[in-house]
LOMILO-155058 format. One record per residue: z negated, y negated, x of N, C-alpha, C in turn; residue number from 1. Coordinates in steps of 0.2 Angstrom, whole numbers, m for minus. Each point is the difference from the previous one (the first is absolute). Layout:
> Z,Y,X,Z,Y,X,Z,Y,X,NUM
...
This chain:
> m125,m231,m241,m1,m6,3,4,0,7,1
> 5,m5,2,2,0,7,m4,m6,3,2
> m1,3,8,m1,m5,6,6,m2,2,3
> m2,m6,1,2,m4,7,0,m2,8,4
> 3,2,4,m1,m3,6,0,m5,2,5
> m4,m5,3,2,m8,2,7,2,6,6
> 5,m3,m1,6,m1,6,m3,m1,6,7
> 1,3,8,0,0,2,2,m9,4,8
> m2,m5,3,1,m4,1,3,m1,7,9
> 6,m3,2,1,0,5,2,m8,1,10
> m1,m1,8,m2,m5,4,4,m3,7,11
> 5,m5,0,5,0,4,m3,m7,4,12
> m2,2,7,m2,m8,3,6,2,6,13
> 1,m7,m4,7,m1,3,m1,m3,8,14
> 4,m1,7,1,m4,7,m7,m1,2,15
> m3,5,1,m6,m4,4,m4,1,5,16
> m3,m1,4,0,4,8,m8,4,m1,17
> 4,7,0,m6,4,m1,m6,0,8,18
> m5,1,m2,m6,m1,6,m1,9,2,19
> 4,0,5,m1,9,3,m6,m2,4,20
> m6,1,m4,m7,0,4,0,3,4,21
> 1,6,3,m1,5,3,5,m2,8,22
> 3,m3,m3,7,m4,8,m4,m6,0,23
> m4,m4,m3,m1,m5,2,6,m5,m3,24
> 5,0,m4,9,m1,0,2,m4,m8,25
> 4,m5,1,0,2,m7,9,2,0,26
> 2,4,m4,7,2,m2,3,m5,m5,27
> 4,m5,4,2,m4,m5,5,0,m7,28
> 1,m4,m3,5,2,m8,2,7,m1,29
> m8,2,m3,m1,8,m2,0,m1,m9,30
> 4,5,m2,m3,2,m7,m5,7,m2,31
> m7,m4,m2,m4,6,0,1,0,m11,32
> m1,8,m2,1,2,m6,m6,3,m2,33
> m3,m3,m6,m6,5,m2,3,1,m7,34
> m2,9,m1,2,4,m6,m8,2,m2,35
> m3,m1,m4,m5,m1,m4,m7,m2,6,36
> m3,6,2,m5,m1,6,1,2,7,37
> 6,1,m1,2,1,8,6,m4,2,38
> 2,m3,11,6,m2,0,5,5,0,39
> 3,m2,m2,6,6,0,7,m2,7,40
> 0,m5,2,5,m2,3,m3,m6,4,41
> 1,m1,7,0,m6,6,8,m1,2,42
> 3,m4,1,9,0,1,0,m7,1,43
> 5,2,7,2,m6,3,7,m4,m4,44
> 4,5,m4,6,1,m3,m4,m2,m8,45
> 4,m6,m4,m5,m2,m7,2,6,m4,46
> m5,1,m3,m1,5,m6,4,m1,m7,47
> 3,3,m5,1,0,m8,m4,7,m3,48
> m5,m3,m3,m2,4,m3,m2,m2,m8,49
> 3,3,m6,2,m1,m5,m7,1,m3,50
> 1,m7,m5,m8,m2,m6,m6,m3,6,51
> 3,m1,7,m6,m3,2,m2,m7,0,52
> m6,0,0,m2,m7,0,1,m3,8,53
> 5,m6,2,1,m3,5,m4,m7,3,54
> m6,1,6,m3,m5,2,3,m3,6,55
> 5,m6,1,1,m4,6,m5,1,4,56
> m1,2,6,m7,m2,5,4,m1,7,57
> 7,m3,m1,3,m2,7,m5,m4,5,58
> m1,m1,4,m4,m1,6,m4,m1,m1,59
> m5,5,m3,m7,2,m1,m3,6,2,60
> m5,2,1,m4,5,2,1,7,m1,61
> 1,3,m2,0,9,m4,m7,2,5,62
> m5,4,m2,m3,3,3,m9,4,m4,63
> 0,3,2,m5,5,m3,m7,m3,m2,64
> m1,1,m6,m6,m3,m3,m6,4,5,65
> m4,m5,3,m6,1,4,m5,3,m1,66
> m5,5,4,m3,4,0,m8,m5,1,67
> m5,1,m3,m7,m3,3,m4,6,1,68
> m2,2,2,m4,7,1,m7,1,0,69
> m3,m7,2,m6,0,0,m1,m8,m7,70
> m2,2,m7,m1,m4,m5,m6,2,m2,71
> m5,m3,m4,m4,3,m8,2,m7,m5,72
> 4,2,m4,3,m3,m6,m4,1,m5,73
> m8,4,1,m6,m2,m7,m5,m4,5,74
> 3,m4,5,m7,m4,4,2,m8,m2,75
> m1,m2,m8,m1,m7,m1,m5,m5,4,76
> m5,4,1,m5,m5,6,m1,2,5,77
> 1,m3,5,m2,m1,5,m10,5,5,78
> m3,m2,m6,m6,7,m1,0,5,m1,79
> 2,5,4,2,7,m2,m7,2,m6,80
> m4,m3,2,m5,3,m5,m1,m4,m8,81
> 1,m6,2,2,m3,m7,6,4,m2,82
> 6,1,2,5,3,m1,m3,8,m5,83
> m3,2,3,m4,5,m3,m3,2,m8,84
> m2,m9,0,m6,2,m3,5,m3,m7,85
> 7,m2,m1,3,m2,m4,2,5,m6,86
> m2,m3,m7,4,6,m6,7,3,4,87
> 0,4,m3,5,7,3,8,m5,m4,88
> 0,m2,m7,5,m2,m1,2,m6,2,89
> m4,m6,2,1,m4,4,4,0,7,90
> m4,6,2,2,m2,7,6,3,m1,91
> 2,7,m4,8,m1,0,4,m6,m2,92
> m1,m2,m5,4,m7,m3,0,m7,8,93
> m4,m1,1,1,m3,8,3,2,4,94
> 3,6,0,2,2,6,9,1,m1,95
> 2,m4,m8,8,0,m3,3,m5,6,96
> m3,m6,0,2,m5,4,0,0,7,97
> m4,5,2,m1,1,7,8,5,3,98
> 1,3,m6,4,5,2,8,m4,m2,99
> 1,m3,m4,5,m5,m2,2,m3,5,100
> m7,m6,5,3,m3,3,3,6,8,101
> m4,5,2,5,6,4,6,m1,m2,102
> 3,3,m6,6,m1,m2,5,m4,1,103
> m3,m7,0,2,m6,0,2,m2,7,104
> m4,3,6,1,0,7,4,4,1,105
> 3,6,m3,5,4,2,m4,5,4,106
> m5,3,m2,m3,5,1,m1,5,m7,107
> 6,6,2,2,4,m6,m5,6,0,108
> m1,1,6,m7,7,0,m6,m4,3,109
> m6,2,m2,m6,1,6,m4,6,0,110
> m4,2,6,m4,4,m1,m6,m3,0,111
> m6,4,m5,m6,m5,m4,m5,4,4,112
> m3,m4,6,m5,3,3,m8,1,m1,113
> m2,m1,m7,m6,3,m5,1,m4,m7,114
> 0,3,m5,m1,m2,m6,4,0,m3,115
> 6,3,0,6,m1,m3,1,8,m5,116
> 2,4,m5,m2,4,m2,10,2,m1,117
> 0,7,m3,3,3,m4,5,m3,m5,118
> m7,m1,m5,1,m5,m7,3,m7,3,119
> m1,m2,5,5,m8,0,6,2,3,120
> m1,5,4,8,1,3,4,4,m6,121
> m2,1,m5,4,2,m4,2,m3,m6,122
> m5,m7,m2,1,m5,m5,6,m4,7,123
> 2,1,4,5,m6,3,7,3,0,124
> m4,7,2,9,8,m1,1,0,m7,125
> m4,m1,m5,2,0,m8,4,m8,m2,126
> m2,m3,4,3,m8,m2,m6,m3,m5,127
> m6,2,0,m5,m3,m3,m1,m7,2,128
> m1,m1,4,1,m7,6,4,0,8,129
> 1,m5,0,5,m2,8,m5,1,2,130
> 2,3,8,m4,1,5,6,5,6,131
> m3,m2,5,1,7,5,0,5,m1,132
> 7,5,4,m5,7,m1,m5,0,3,133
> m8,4,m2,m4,1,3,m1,6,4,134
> m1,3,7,m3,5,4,m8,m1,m1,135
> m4,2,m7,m6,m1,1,m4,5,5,136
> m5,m2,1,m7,3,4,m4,4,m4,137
> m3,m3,m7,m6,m1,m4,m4,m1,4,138
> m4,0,1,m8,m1,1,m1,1,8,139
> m1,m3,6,0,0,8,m6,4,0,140
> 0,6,2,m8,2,3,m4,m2,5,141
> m6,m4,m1,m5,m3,5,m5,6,0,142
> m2,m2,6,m7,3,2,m4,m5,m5,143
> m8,3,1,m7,m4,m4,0,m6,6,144
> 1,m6,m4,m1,m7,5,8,m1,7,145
> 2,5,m4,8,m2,4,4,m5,m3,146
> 7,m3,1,3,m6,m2,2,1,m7,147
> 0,6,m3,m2,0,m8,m3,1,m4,148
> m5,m3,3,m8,1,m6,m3,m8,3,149
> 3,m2,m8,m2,m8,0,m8,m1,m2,150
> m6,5,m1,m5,0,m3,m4,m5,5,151
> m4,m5,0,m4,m4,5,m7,2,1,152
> m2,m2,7,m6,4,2,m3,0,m5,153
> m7,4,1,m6,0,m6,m4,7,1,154
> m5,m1,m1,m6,5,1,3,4,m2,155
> 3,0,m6,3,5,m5,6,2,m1,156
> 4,3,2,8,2,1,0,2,m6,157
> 3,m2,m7,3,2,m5,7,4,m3,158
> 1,5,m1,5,2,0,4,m4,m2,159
> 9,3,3,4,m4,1,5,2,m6,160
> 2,m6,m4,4,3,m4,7,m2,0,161
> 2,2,7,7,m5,3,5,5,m5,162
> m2,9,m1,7,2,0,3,1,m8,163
> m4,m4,m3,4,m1,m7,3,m6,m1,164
> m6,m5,4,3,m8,m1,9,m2,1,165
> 3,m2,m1,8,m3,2,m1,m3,4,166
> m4,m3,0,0,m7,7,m3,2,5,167
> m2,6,m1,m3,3,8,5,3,1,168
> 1,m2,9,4,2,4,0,5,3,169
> m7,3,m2,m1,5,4,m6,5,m4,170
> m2,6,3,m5,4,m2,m5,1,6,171
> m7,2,m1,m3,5,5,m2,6,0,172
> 1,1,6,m1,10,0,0,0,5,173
> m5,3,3,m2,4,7,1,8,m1,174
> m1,2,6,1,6,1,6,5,1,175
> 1,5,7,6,3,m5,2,2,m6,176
> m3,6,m3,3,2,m7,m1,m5,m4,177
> m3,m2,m1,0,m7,m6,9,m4,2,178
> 0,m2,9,5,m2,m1,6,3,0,179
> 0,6,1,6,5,m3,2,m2,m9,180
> m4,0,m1,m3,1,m8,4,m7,m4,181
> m1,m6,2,0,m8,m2,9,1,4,182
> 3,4,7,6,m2,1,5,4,m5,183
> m4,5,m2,5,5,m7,0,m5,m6,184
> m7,m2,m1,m2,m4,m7,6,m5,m1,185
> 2,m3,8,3,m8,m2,8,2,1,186
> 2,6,3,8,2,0,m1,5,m8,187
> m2,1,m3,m2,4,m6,2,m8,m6,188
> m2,m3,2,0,m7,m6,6,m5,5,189
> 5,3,3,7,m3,1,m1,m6,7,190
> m4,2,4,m1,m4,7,7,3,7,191
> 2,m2,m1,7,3,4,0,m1,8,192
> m6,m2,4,m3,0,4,m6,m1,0,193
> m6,2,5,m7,m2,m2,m1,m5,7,194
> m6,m5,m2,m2,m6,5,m6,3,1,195
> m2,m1,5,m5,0,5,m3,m5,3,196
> m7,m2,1,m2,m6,2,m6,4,6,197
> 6,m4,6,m4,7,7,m2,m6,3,198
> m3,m6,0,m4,m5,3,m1,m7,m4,199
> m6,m4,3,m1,m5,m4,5,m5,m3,200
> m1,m4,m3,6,m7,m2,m3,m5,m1,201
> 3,m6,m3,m1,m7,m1,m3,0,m6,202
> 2,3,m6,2,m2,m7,m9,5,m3,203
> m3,3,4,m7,6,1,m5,m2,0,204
> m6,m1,m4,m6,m6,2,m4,5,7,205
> m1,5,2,m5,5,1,2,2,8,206
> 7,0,2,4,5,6,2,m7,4,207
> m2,1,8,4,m4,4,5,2,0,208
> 5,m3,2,10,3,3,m3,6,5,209
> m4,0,3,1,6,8,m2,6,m6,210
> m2,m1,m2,m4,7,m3,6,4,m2,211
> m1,8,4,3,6,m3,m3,2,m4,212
> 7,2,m7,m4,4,m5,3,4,m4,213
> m3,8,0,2,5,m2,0,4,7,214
> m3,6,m4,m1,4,8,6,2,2,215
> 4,4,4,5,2,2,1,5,m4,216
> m4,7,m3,0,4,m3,1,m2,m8,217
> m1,m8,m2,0,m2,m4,7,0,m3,218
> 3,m3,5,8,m3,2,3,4,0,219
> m1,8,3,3,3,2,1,5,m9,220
> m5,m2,m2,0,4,m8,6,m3,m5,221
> m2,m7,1,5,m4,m4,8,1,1,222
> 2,1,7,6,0,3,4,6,m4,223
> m4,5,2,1,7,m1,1,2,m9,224
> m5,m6,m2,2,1,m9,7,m2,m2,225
> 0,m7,3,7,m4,1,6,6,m2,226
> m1,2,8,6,4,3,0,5,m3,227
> m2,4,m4,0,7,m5,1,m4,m7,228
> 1,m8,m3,4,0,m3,6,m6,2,229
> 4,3,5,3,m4,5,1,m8,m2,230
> m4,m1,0,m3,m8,3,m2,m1,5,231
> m3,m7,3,m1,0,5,m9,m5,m2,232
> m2,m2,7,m4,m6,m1,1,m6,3,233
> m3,m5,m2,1,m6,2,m10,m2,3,234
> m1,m5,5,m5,1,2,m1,m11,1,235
> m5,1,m3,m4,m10,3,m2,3,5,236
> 3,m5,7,m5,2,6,4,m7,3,237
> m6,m2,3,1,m5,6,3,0,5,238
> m9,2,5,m1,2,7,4,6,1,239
> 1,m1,6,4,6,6,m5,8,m1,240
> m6,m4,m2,m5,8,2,0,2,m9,241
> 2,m2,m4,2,1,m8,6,0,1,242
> 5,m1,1,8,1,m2,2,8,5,243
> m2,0,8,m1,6,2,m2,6,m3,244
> m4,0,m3,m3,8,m3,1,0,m7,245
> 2,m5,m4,4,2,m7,7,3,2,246
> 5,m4,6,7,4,1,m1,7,3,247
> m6,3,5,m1,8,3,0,1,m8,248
> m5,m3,m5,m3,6,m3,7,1,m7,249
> 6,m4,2,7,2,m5,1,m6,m5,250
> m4,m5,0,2,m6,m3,7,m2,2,251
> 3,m2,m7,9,m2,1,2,m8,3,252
> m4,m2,m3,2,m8,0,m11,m4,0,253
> 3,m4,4,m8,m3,3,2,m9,m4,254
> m5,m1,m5,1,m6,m4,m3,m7,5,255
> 2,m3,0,m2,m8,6,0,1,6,256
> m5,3,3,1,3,9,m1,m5,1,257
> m4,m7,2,2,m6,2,m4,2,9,258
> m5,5,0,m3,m2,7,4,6,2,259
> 5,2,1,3,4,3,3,m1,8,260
> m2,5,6,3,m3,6,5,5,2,261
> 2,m1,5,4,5,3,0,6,0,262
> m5,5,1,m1,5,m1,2,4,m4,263
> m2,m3,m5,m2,2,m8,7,0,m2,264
> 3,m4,1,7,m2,m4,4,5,3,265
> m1,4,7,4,5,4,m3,4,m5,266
> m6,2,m1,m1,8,m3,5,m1,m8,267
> m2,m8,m2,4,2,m8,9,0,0,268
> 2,0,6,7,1,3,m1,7,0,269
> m3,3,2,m1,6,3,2,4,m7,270
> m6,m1,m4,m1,3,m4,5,m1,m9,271
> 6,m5,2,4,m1,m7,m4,m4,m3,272
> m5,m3,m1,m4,m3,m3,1,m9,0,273
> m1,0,m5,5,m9,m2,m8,m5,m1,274
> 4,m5,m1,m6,m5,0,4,m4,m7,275
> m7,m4,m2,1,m6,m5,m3,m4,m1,276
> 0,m6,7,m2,m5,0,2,m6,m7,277
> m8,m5,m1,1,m1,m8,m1,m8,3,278
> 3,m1,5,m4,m10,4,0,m2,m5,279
> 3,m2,m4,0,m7,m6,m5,m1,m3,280
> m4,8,m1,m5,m3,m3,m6,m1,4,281
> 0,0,4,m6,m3,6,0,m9,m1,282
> 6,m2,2,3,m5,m1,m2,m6,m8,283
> 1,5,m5,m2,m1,m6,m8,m2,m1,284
> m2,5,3,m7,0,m1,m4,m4,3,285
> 4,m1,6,m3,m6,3,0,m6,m4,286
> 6,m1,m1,2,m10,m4,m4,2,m9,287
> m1,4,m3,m1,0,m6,m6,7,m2,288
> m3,2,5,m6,5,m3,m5,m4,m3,289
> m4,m1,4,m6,m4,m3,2,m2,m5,290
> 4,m5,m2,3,m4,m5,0,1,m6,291
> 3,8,1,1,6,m6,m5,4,m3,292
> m5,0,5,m5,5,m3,0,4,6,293
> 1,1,5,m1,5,3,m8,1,4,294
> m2,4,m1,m8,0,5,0,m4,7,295
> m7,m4,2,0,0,5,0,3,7,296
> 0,8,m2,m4,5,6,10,0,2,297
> 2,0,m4,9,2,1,2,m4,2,298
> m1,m8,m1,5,m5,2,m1,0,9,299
> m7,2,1,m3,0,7,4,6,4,300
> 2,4,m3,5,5,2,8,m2,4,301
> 4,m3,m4,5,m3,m1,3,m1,8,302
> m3,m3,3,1,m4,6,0,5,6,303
> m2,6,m1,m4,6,4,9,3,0,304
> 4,m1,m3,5,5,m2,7,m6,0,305
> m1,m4,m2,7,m3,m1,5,0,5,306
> m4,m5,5,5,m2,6,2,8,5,307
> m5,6,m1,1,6,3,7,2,m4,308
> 1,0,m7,3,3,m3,8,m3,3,309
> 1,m5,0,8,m3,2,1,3,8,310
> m6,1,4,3,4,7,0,7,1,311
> m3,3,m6,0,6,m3,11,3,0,312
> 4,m4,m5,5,m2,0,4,4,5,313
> m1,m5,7,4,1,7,m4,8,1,314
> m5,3,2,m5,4,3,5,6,m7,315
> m1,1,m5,4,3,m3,8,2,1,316
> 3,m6,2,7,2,2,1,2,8,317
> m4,m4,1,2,6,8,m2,4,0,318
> m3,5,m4,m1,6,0,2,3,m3,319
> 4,m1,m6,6,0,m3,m3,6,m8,320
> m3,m5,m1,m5,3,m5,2,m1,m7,321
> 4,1,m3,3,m2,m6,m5,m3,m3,322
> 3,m7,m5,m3,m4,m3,3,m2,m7,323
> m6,0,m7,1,0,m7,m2,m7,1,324
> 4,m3,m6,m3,m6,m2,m7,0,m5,325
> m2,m4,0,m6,1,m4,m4,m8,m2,326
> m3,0,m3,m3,m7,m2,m8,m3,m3,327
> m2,5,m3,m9,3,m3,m3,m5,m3,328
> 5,m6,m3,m4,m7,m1,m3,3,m10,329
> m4,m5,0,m5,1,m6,1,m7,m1,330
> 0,3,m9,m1,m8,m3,5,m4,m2,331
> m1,m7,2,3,m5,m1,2,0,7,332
> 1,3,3,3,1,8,6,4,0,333
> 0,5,m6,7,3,0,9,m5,2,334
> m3,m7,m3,7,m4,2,3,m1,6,335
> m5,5,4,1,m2,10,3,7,1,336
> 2,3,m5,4,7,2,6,m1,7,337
> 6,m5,m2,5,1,2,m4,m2,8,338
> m4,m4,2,m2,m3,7,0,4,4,339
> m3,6,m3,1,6,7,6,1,3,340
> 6,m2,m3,6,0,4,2,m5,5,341
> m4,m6,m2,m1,m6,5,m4,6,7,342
> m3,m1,1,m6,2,3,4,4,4,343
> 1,7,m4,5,4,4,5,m2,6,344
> 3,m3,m6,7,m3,4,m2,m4,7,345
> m5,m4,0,0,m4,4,m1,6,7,346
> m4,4,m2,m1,4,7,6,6,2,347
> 1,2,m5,4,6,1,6,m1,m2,348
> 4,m6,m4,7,0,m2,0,m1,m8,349
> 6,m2,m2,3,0,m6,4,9,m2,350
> 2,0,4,4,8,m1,m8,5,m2,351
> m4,1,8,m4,6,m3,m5,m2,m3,352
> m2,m6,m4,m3,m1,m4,4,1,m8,353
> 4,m1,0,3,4,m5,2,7,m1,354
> 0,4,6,m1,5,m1,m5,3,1,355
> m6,m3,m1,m7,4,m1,0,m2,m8,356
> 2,m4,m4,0,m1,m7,5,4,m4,357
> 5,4,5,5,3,m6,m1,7,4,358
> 3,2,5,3,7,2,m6,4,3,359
> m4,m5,5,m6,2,0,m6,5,m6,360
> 0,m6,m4,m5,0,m7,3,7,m2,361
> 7,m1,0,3,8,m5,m3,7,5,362
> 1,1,6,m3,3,5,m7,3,m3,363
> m4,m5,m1,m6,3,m1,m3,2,m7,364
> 5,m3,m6,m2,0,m6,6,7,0,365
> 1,3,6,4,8,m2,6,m2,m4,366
> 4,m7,1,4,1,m5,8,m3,5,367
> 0,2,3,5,m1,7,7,0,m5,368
> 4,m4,2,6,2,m5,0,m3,m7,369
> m4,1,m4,m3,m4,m6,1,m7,0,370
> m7,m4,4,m4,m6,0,3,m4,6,371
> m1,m3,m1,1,m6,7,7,m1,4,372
> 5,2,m6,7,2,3,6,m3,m5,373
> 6,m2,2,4,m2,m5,6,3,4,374
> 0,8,m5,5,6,2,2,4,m6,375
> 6,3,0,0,6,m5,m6,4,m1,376
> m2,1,m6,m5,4,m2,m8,m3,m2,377
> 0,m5,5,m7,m5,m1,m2,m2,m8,378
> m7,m1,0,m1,m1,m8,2,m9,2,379
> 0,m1,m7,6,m8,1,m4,m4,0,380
> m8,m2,5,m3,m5,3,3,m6,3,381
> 3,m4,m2,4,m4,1,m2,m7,2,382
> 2,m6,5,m4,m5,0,9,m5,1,383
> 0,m5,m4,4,m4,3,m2,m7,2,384
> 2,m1,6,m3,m7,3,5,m6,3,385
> m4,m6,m1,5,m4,2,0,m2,8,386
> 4,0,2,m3,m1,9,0,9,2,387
> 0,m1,9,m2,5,2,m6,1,4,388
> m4,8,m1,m6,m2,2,m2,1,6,389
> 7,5,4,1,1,7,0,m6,3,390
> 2,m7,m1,0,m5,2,m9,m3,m1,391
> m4,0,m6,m1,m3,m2,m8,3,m5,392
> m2,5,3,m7,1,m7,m1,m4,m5,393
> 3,m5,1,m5,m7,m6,2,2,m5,394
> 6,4,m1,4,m2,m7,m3,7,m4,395
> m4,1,4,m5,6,m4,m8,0,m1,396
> m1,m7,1,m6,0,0,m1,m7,m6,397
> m5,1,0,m4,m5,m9,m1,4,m4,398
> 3,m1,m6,m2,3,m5,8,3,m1,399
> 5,m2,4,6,6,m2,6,m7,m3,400
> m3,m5,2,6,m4,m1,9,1,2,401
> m1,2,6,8,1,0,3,8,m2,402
> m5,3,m1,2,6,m3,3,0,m9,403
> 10,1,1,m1,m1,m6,m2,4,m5,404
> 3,4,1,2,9,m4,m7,4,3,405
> m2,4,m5,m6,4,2,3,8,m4,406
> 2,5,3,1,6,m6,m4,5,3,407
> m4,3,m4,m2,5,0,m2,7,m3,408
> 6,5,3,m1,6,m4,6,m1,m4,409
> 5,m6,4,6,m2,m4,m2,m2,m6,410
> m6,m2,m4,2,m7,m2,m5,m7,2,411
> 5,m7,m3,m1,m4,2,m9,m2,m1,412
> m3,m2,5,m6,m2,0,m1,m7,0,413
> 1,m2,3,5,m10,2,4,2,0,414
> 4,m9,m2,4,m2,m2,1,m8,2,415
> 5,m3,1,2,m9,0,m3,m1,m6,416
């Protein structure tokens, strides 16, 4: 019997002003070239390159399909615990169109910050289904009554059977060697970095926001498993006195940070340590939680963090704190993805909010060069838009209307 090789495909976008995220810039009447998953060529001089398929995109956009870093693409509702408590094969099948519409916004990676596994990042790398690539977590380590253990008070604490469910976000485990054990267990079953939950949250029936959680020796356990299988950790933390003592104890990237002040933001300067503020969904949860099912101990939450989280923003940048984009909405809320770049934008610019979505995001997901870039070598993440967004974020926000072209991995995802 002979095999066949499918032909490599190649892809010629033709005059169009690529976005050098990194300059802030765009380079006008450029010809970028993709040869099956990677660009092979950016040229100001037009290109011939024989059998290739040629896309006009004169006065439109060229620019790197967008990074989300903080997502959970198995969180169909809004009640983490309801979320939980869903068949395992539902809640995969919910979570097609969650990941479709990403796509459709022109967000070609995200990193999944609990609940996202191996087995889905690799039904999407197989072509089983559209989707992002995913940087999963698997399962966020919570302390017993930290922000991921959705059990509700009761005389009786019943075991928790978060870490088989799909729709649980998270696991619990206390102690160091137990959490030694659960950070092998979840890089062992294809988690490419591990999530930490080192303070209260919103979305948690049982933990106010101040609450620090996990000892330091805790922390200190988890970092150390990370980094001996070089990975890093990602940490939920609020407060300055939680975001503080996850970046001593070697946390890499701190998730929301909304009550962050000055201080703190010096030490995670100090320290290389990034942030990923997720506003949108504060905002979300505001206009549409109750509505969705959200518990009322959470919606009471909500208010405590929002309006902190946009002046968080400024306090971060003066201290020159690198910033991922990020967005953490659940549910029927996922459609409010693209808003965080409103939100951004309006405090910090159109330029560096787009480069917390592409060259940033690449930065932390270890893939500098790769992601977030439209260069020789890069995988061929590709977004074409109409309008410009340095002038303009709107033409990247909704549901991805002026986004024509969507390629990912070189090939097409959208389409006109």
């Amino acid at each position: 019997m002979s095999s066949t090789t499918a032909p490599t495909t190649v892809t010629l976008l033709r005059g169009g002003n690529v976005l050098d995220a990194a300059a802030g810039r765009l380079l006008e009447r450029h010809d970028v070239a993709i040869v099956g998953n990677r660009i092979t060529a950016v040229s100001a001089t037009p290109l011939d390159i024989a059998d290739a398929t040629v896309i006009n995109v004169t006065g439109k956009t060229v620019m790197p399909g967008m990074i989300d870093c903080h997502v959970h693409v198995l969180a169909s509702h809004p009640n983490l615990g309801t979320n939980a408590s869903q068949p395992n094969v539902l809640t995969v099948l919910k979570s097609l169109p969650i990941m479709q519409g990403m796509l459709n916004r022109g967000f070609t990676t995200v990193r999944d910050a609990g609940g996202a596994d191996w087995a889905l990042q690799q039904a999407i790398e197989q072509g089983v289904i559209p989707g992002p690539r995913i940087f999963p977590s698997g399962k966020a380590l919570s302390q017993t009554g930290g922000h991921g253990d959705f059990r509700p008070r009761s005389d009786v604490l019943e075991p928790c059977s978060c870490a088989f469910r799909a729709g649980a976000i998270g696991r619990v485990v206390d102690g160091v060697d137990p959490i030694r054990l659960a950070v092998r267990e979840e890089i062992q079953k294809g988690a490419t970095q591990i999530k930490l939950m080192a303070s209260g949250g919103v979305a948690s029936p049982v933990d106010p926001i101040a609450n620090t959680q996990y000892s330091e020796d805790e922390i200190r356990a988890a970092v150390a498993e990370a980094e001996a299988a070089q990975t890093y950790v990602m940490a939920h933390a609020y407060t300055p006195k939680a975001i503080a003592r996850a970046v001593r104890c070697g946390v890499r990237t701190i998730e929301h940070g909304n009550l962050c002040d000055a201080e703190t933001a010096k030490l995670m300067a100090e320290k290389g340590a990034y942030v990923v503020p997720t506003l949108v969904t504060y905002d979300a949860l505001a206009k549409d939680g109750e509505s969705l099912g959200l518990p009322p101990e959470s919606v009471a939450k909500v208010e405590s963090v929002q309006r902190a989280g946009r002046e968080s923003l400024a306090i971060y940048r003066d201290a020159g704190v690198k910033m991922g984009f990020g967005s953490d909405l659940l549910g029927d809320m996922h459609k409010y993805q693209s808003d965080e770049l409103t939100i951004r934008a309006d405090v910090l610019g159109a330029a560096d909010t787009l480069r917390s979505a592409t060259v940033i995001g690449a930065e932390i997901l270890n893939r500098v060069g790769e992601l977030g870039v439209i260069a020789p070598g890069a995988l061929a993440d590709v977004l074409v838009v109409d309008g410009n967004p340095l002038e303009s974020i709107d033409v990247l926000t909704g549901q991805g209307e002026a986004i024509r072209w969507v390629f990912k991995d070189g090939k097409v995802a959208k389409q006109p």
